[in-house]
N, C-alpha and C positions, 0 to 999 in steps of 0.2 A: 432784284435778285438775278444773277446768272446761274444759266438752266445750259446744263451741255446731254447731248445726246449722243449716245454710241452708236453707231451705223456700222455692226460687227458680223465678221463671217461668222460661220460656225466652228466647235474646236472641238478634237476628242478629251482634250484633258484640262482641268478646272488650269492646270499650272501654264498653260497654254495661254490659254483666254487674260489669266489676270497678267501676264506678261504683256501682251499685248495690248491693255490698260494700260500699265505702269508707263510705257513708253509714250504713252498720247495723251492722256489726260491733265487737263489745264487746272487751275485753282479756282474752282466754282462750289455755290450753295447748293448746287445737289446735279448727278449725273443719274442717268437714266440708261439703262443698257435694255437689249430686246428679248423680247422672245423664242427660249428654246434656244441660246445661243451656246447649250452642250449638246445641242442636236436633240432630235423627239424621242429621247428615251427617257427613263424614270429612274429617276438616284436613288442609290439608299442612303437612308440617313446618315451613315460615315461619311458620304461624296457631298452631302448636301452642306455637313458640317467642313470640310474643304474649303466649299466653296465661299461660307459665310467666312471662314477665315481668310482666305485668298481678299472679298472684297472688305474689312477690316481695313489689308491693307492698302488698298485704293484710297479706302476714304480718306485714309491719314496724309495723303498725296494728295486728293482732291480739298481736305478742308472743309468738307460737307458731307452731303449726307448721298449714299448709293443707293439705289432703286437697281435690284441684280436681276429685273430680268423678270420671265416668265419660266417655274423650272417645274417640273414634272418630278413629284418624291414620292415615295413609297413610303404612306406612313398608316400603319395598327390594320394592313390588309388592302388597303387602297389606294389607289395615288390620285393625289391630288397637284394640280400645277397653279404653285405656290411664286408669290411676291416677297421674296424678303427685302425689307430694308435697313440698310445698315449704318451705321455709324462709325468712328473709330474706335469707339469703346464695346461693339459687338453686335448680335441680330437687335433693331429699335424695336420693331414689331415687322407683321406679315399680313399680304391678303392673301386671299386667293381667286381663281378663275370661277367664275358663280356657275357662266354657262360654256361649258366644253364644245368645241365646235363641229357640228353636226357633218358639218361639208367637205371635214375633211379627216372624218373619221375618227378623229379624237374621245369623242362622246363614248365609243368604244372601247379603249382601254382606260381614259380620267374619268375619276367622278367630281361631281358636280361641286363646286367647294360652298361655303356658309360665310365667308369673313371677308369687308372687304379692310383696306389699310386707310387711316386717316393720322396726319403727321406734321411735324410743324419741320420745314427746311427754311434757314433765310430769311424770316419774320414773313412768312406763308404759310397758309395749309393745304395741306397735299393731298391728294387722294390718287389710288392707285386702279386701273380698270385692266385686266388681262386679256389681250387683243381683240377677238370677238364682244367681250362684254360693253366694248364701246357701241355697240350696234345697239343694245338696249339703254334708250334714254332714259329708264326710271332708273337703273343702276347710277347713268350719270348725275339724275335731278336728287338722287339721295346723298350721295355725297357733299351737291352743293347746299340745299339744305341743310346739313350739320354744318356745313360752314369752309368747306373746300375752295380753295382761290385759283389752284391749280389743279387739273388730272392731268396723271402722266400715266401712257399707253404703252406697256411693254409688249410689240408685236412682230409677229411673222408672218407676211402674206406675200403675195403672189406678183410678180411684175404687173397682171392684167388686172388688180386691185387697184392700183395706186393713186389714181386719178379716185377712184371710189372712197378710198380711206382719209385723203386731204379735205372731201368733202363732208362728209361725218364728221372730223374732224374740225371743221368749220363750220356745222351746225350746234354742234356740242359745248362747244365754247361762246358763241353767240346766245344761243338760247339760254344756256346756266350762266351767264356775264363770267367766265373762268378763261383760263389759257388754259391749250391741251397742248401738251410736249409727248409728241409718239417717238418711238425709238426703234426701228424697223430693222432686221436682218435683211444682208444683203450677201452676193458671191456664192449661193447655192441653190439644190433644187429639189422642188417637193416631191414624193415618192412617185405621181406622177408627171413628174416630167418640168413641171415650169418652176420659173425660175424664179428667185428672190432678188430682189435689184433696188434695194434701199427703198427711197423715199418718205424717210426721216423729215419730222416737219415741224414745227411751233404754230400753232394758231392764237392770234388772238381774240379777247371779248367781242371788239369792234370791226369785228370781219377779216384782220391782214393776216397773213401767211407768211413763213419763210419756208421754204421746200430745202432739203439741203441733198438734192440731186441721188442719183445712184452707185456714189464712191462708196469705201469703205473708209471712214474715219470718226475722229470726234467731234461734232458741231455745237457751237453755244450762241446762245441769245440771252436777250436781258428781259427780265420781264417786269411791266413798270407799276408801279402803284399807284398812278396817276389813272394807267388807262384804262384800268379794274375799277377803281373809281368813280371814274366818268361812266363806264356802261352800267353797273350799277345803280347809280342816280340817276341816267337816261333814259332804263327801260324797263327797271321796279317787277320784270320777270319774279325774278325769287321773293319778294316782297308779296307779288299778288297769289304765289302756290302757299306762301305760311300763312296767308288769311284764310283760304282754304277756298277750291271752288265754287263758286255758285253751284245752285240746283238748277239742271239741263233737262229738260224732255228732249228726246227720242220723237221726234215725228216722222214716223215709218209711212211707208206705203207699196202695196204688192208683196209684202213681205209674208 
């Protein structure tokens, strides 16, 4: 399957962003755009409805399936910051961010969401994590449980992250034998002061990495069924959590 990753600035206006798609986007099974890439505000559902039709037409460009991002809606009193995924025939379904992130104040005006996305792109299954939520690996072991091959990581973090986010990144995917495709905003700067500088990545099952640096563009990788495969039958991880854990004593002490 080829997996392209958008390593985009931010843009005020959906008409903005998908333009700037339409011009770079290659013919792949599913593209991945980042987080908050209309900046950290909250749509309403006419902006949001824009925005699903804007990447409509992506998809019809790309041939597969879009993954738009991490977006911030206002939806029955709350906002929630939502994963849509698209097709070219319109929204496939959505996640959302389970847990809002506390560090950087978010928690504060998102609430907490309930759904995550599970999808078939490519003869793959997909599953969707919103930036922070990769930090909790039971979000990530549930999805590969139901049967997820791929997580793709729509995120916005921090220049002084990036070496941190490759590595989660690279546990996450080893441990659940999955590739993780993150898709990282880059060319801006969080309200305090630091700065967003890509580092967009693919990791796979078997430990390797592609980093695709701190530019602003669209990067793709191929991701293989052989080598999903092989970690699967090499390391029977997911196999030993469906049997269910052993019984563990706690032997405490001074406690």
């Amino acid at each position: 399957m080829e997996v392209a990753v958008a390593q985009m600035p931010r843009f005020s206006r959906v008409e903005e962003g998908v333009a700037w798609l339409l011009g770079r986007v290659p013919r792949v099974d599913l593209l991945v755009l980042p987080e908050y890439w209309l900046g950290a505000r909250a749509l309403e559902e006419g902006e949001f409805g824009r925005v699903v039709s804007g990447l409509v037409e992506v998809a019809g460009v790309v041939g597969g399936v879009v993954v738009g991002g991490g977006l911030a809606v206002r939806r029955g009193g709350a906002v929630v910051n939502v994963c849509p995924v698209v097709g070219r025939d319109g929204l496939l379904t959505w996640g959302e961010k389970i847990f809002p992130s506390a560090a950087t104040g978010e928690r504060g005006w998102v609430s907490p969401g309930r759904r995550l996305a599970l999808f078939r792109a490519g003869g793959f299954v997909v599953g969707c994590l919103v930036c922070v939520d990769l930090l909790y690996p039971e979000l990530a072991r549930r999805l590969a449980s139901a049967g997820a091959e791929v997580l793709v990581n729509p995120a916005s973090i921090s220049a002084d992250r990036r070496g941190l986010w490759r590595a989660v990144g690279l546990v996450r995917a080893f441990e659940n034998s999955v590739y993780v495709a993150a898709a990282l905003g880059t060319g801006y700067r969080y309200a305090d002061g630091r700065p967003a500088a890509g580092g967009s990545y693919v990791a796979s099952p078997n430990g390797g990495l592609v980093d695709f640096g701190e530019e602003a563009g669209v990067y793709t990788a191929r991701i293989s069924r052989s080598e999903l495969d092989y970690a699967r039958s090499r390391r029977r991880y997911l196999e030993d959590v469906a049997r269910g854990a052993p019984e563990v004593d706690l032997n405490t002490h001074g406690l």
